[in-house]
C-alpha positions as CSV (number, residue, x, y, z in Angstrom):
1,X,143.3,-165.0,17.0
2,X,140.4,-163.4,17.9
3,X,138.2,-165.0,15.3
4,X,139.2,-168.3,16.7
5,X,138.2,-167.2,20.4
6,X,134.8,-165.9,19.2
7,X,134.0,-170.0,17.2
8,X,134.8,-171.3,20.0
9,X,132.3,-169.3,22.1
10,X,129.7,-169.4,19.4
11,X,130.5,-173.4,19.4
12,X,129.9,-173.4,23.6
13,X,126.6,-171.3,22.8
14,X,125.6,-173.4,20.4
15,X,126.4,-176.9,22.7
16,X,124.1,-175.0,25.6
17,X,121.1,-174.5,23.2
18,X,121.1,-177.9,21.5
19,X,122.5,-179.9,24.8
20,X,119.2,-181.9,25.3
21,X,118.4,-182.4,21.9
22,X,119.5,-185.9,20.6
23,X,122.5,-186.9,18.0
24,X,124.7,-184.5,20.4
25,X,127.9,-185.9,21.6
26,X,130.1,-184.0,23.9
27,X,133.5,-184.8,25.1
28,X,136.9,-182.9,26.4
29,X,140.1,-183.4,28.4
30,X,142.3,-181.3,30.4
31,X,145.3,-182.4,31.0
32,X,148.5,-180.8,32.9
33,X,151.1,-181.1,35.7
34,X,154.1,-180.4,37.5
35,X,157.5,-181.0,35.7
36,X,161.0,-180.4,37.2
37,X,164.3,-182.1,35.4
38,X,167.3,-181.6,36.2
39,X,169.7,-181.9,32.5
40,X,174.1,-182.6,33.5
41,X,175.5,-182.0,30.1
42,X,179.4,-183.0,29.8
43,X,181.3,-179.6,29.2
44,X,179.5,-177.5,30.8
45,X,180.0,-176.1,34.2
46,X,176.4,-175.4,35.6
47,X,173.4,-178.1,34.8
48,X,170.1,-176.6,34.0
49,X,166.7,-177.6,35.2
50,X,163.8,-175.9,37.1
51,X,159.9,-176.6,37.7
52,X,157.3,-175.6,35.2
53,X,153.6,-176.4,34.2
54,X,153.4,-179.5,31.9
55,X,151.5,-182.6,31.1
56,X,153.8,-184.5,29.8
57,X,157.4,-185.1,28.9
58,X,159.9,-182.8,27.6
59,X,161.0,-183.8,24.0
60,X,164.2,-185.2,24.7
61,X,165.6,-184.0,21.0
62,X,164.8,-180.5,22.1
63,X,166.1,-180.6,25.6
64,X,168.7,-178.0,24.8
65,X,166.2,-175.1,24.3
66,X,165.6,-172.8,27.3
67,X,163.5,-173.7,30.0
68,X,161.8,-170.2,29.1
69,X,160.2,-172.0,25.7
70,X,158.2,-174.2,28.3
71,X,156.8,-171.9,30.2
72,X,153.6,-171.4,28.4
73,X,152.8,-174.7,27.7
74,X,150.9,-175.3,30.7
75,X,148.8,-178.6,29.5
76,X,146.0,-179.2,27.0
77,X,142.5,-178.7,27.1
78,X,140.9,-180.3,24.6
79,X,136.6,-180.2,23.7
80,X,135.4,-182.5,21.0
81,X,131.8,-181.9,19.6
82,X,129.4,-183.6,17.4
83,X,126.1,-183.7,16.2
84,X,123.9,-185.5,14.1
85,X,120.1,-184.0,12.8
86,X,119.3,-187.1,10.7
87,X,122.0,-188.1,8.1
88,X,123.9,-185.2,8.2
89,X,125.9,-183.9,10.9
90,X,128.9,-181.4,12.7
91,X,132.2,-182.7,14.0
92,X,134.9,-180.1,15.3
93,X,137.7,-180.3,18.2
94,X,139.1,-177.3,19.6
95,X,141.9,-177.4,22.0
96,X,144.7,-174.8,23.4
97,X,148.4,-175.8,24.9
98,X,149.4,-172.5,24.7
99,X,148.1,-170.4,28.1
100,X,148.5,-166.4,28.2
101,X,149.6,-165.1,31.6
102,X,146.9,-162.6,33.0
103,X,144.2,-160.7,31.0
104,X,146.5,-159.2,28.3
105,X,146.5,-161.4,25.3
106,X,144.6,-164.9,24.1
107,X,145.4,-168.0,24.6
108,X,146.3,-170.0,21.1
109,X,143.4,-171.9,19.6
110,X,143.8,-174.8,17.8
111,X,141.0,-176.6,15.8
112,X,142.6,-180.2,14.6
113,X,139.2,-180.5,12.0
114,X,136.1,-179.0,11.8
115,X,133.7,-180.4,9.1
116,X,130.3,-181.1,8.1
117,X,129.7,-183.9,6.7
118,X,126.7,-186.2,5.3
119,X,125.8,-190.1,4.7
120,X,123.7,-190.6,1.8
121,X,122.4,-193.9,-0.5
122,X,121.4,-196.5,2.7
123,X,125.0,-195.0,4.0
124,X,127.2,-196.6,1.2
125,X,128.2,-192.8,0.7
126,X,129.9,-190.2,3.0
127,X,131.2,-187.2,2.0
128,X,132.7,-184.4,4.4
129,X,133.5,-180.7,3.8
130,X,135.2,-178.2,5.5
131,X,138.7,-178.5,7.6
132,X,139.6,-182.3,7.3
133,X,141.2,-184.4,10.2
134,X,139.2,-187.4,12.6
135,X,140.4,-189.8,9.4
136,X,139.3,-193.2,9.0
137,X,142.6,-194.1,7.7
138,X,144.9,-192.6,10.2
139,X,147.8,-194.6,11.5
140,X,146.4,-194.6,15.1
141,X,148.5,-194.7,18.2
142,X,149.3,-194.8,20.9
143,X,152.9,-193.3,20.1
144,X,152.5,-192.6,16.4
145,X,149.2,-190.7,15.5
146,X,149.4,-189.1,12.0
147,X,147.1,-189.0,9.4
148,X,147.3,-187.3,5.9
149,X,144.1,-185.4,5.2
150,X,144.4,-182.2,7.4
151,X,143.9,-179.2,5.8
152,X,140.4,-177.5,3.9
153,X,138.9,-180.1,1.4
154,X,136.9,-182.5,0.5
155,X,136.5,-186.2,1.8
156,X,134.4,-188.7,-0.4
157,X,134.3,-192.7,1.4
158,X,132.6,-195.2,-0.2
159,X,131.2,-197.9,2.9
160,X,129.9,-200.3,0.8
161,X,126.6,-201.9,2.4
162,X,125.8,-204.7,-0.3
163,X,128.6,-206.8,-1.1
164,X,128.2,-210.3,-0.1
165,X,130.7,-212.0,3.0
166,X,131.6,-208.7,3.7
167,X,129.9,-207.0,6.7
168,X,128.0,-203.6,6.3
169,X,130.6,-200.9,7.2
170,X,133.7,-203.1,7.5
171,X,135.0,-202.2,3.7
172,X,135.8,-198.1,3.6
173,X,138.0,-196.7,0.6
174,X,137.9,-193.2,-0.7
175,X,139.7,-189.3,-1.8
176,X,139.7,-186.6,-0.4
177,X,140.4,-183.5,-2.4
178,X,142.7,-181.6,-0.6
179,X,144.1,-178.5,-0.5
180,X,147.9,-177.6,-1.3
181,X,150.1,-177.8,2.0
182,X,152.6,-174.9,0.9
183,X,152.9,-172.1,-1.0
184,X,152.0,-171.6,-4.8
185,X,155.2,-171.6,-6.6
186,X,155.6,-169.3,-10.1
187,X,158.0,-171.7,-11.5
188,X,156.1,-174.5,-11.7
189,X,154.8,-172.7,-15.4
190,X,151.5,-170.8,-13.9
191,X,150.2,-169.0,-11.0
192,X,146.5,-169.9,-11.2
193,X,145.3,-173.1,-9.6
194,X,144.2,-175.7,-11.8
195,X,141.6,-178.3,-11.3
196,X,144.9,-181.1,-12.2
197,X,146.7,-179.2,-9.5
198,X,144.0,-179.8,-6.6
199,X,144.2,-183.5,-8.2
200,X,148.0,-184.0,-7.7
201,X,147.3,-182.8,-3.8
202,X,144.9,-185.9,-3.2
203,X,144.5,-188.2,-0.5
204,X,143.8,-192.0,-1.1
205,X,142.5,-194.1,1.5
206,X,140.9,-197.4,2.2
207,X,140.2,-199.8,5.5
208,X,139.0,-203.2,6.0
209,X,137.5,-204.9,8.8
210,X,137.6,-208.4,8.9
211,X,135.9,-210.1,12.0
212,X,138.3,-212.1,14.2
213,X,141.1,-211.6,11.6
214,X,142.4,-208.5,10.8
215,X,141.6,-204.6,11.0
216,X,143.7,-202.7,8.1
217,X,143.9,-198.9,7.4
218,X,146.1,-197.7,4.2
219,X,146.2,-193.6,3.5
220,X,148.6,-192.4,0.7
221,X,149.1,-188.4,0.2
222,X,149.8,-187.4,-3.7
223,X,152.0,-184.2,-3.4
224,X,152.2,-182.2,-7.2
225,X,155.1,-179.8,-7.8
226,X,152.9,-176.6,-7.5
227,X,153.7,-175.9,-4.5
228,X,156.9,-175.8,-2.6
229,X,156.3,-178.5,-0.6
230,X,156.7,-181.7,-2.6
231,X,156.5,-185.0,-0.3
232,X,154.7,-187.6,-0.4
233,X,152.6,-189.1,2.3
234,X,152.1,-193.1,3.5
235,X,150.4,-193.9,7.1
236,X,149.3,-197.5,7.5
237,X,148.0,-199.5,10.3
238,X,147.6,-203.1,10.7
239,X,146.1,-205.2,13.8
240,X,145.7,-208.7,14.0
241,X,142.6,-210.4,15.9
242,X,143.0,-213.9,15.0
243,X,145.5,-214.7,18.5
244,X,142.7,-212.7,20.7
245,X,140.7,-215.4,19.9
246,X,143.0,-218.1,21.7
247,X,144.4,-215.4,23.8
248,X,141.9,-212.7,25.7
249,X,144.1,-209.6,26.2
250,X,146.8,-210.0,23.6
251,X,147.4,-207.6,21.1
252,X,150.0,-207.0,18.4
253,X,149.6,-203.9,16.0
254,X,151.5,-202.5,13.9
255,X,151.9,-198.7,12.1
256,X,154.2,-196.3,10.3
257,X,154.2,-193.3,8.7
258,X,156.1,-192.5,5.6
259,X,157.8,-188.9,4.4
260,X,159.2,-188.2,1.3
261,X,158.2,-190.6,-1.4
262,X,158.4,-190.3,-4.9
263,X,161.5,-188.4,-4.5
264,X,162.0,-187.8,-8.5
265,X,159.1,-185.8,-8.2
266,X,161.4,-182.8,-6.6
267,X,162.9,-182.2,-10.3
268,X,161.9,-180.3,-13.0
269,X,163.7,-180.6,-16.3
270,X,164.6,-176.6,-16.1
271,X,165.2,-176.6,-12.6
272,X,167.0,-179.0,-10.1
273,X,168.1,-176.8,-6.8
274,X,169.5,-180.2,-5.0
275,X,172.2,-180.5,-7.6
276,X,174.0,-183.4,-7.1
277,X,172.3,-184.6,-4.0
278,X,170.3,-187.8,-4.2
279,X,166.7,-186.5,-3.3
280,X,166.2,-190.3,-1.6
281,X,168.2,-188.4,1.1
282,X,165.0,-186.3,2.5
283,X,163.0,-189.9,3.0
284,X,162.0,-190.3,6.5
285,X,160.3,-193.5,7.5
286,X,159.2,-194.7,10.6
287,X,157.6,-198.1,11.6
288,X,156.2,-199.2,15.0
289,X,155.4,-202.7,16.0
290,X,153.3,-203.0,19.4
291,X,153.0,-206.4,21.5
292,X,150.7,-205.9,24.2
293,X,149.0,-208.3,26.8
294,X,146.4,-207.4,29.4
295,X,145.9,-210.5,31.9
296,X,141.9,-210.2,31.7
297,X,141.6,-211.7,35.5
298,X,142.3,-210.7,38.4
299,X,144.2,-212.4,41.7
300,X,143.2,-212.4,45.2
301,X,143.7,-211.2,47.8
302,X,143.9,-207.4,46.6
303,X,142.2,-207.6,43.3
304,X,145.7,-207.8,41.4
305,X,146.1,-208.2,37.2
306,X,149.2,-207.1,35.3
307,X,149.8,-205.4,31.9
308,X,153.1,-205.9,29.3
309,X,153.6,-203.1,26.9
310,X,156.0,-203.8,24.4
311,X,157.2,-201.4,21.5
312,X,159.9,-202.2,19.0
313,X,160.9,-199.6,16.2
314,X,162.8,-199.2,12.9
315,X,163.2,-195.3,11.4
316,X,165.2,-194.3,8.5
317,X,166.4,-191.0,7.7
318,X,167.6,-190.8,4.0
319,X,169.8,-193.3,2.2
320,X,171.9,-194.6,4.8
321,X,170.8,-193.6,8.7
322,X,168.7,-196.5,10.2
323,X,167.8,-196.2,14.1
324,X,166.2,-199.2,16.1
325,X,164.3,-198.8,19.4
326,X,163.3,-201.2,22.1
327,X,161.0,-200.6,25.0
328,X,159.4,-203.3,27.1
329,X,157.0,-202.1,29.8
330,X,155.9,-204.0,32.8
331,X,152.7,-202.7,35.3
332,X,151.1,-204.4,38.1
333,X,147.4,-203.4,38.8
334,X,145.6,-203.2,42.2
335,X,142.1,-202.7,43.6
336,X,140.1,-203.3,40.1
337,X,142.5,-201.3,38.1
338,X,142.4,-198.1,40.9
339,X,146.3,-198.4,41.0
340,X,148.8,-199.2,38.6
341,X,152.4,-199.7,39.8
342,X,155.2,-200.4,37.0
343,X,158.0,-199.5,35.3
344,X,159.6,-199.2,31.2
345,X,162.7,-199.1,29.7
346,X,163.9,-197.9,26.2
347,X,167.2,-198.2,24.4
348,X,167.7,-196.8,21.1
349,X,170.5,-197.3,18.2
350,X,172.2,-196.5,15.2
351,X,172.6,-199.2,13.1
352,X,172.9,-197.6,9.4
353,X,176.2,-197.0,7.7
354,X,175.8,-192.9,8.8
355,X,175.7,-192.7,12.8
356,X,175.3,-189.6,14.4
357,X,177.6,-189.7,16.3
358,X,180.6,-192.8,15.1
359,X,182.0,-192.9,19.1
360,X,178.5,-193.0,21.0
361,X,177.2,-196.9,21.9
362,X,174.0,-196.2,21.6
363,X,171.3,-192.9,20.8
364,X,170.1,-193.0,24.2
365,X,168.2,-195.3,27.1
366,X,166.3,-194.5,29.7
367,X,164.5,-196.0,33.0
368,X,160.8,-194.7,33.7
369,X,159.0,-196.5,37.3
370,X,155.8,-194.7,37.7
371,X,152.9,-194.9,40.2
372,X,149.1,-194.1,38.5
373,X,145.6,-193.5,40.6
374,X,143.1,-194.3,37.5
375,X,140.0,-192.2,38.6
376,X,138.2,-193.6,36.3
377,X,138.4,-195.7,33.0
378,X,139.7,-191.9,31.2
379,X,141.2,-189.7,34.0
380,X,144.1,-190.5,36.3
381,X,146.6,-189.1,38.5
382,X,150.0,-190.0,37.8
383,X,154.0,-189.2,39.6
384,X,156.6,-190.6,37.0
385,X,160.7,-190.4,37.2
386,X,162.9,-191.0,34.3
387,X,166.4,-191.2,34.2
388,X,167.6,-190.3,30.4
389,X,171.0,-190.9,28.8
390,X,171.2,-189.3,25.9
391,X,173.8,-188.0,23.3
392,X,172.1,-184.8,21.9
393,X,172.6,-183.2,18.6
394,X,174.5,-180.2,19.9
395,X,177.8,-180.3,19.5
396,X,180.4,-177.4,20.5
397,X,181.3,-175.6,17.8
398,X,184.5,-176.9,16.8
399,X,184.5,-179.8,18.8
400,X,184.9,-181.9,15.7
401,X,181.9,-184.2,17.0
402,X,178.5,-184.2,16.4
403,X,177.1,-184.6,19.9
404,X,177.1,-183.8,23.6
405,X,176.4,-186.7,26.0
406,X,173.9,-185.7,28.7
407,X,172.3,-187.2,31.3
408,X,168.6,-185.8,32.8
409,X,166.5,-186.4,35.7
410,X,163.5,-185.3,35.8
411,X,160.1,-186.1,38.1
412,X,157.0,-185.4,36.6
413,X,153.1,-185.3,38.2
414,X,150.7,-185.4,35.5
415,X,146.6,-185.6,35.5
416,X,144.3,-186.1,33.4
417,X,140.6,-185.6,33.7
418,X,138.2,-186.6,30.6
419,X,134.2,-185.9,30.4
């Protein structure tokens, strides 16, 4: 803990000494709020709620944990750095969710990458060092950010600059030699590390660029059986640009993220601890399709436009567990974008042979109107209400079902400010 505190000072030292030099980019967020819910479960007497400091939503899967787990979590500052002395240069972010109450104690500091890294040979060569994150071939968001090279390595992308019809920088593809992401295990026949152990732990990664077409990012995680944490990694992101032609403000992207490929890998022919279980049953995908449409004009007399934000979903959990989502957003803006007034529903459903719970209609829906002051193009000021019905996984023991049906209210006034 404390070495983390003292980077980050030596990092704001740093940013003072070098601030007027040039190649320096600085950048940050904090963001925070009020929160109160109110949760009615059925069975139970009393409902639960109360205020506390947040900046955005509870997780609805975890609302059966005790208000006391929030209490910490009083929002997110955030401070991205970079900079750049010729062809080589420094990218880190630091950011804390986690505040200490009075002068006992630290708060938690997080650093999501910090690397050096280096473009050599006219830039058709990059290669980064140190902790990995800030990937080129992450699945993006804004609901599903993930991407698969995280932890201390290596990161080699080749940006070709030469290849005819293709434009300089629009073709990236490359590995990054990662470290393991769990523990050594002895089983596996050795102890020490090999060099064809670091290998099975890659990441492979490519994105393409094509004007007015297409932007596509692939990223694929190898996962060897050296450590005890054998699953393999897929993120993908795919845009089209060929309708934004025709269509100023339209959008449709789509991303996923895949867990737990190349099941067979779990098994060793001396070892199998799933038995009998079908290994398939620890895949976890999750897809996301976006359709999006921001009217580029504006109406008189009060300088009105209006935004749809769509998002459809398909997740699977094992062999036979499918969920689909739906959630169609509608927002009216005023003033030039200073206010946005608007509302979006979500409804979510089993639909694989294995429901979670055989009786319920559905996984949950909810209603969310909001009211946002945009202070500028990063920051805003936001009140939100959502009314949630959900059937949790949290059955009464004995019960003979899986889940409780609940329904939450909760009000919720974020802000965010950005530099």
């Amino acid at each position: 803990m404390k070495k983390n505190i003292i980077a980050f000072l030596l990092a704001l030292c740093m940013t003072g000494f070098i601030y007027s030099q040039e190649g320096l980019v600085l950048s940050g967020e904090l963001k925070t709020g009020l929160f109160w819910y109110s949760l009615d479960r059925e069975d139970k007497e009393l409902d639960e709620g109360g205020f506390i400091f947040i900046s955005d939503t509870l997780d609805q899967s975890l609302q059966e944990e005790s208000l006391q787990n929030y209490w910490s979590k009083n929002g997110r500052f955030r401070l991205n750095f970079k900079y750049e002395i010729g062809n080589i240069g420094v990218k880190f972010r630091f950011e804390t969710t986690e505040w200490s109450y009075g002068k006992v104690g630290a708060n938690q500091l997080f650093w999501d990458y910090a690397f050096v890294y280096g473009n050599f040979f006219d830039n058709n060569l990059k290669i980064s060092a140190g902790k990995m994150g800030d990937s080129p071939w992450g699945a993006g968001g804004p609901d599903l950010w993930n991407e698969l090279d995280t932890t201390m390595g290596v990161r080699f992308e080749f940006i070709p600059q030469f290849i005819p019809f293709i434009k300089p920088g629009s073709l990236n593809f490359g590995i990054v030699f990662n470290n393991f992401d769990g523990a050594v295990e002895s089983q596996a026949g050795h102890k020490q590390k090999r060099l064809e152990d670091i290998l099975t732990e890659s990441v492979l990664g490519f994105s393409y660029t094509q004007e007015g077409i297409l932007h596509l990012r692939l990223s694929y995680r190898l996962d060897g059986l050296v450590d005890d944490s054998v699953r393999e990694k897929f993120v993908y992101r795919l845009e089209e640009r060929i309708i934004q032609r025709f269509l100023p403000g339209f959008q449709i992207v789509a991303n996923g993220f895949w867990d737990g490929l190349n099941p067979q890998k779990k098994y060793t022919e001396t070892d199998d601890p799933y038995g009998d279980r079908d290994p398939r049953e620890d895949m976890w995908l999750k897809n996301w399709v976006y359709v999006n449409y921001d009217y580029p004009d504006e109406f008189s007399p009060l300088n009105m436009s209006f935004r749809v934000l769509s998002r459809f979903g398909y997740e699977t959990i094992g062999l036979s567990r499918e969920k689909l989502y739906l959630k169609p957003g509608f927002y009216l803006t005023f003033f030039d974008n200073l206010l946005q007034i608007g509302a979006a529903f979500e409804y979510a459903l089993d639909v694989g042979d294995t429901k979670l719970e055989p009786r319920a209609p559905y996984l949950h829906w909810y209603v969310e109107p909001s009211i946002q002051l945009n202070l500028n193009s990063n920051s805003y000021l936001a009140l939100v209400y959502r009314y949630y019905d959900d059937y949790e996984f949290n059955a009464p023991i004995g019960s003979g079902r899986n889940t409780i049906h609940s329904k939450t209210n909760w009000i919720n006034l974020r802000i965010l400010f950005t530099f």
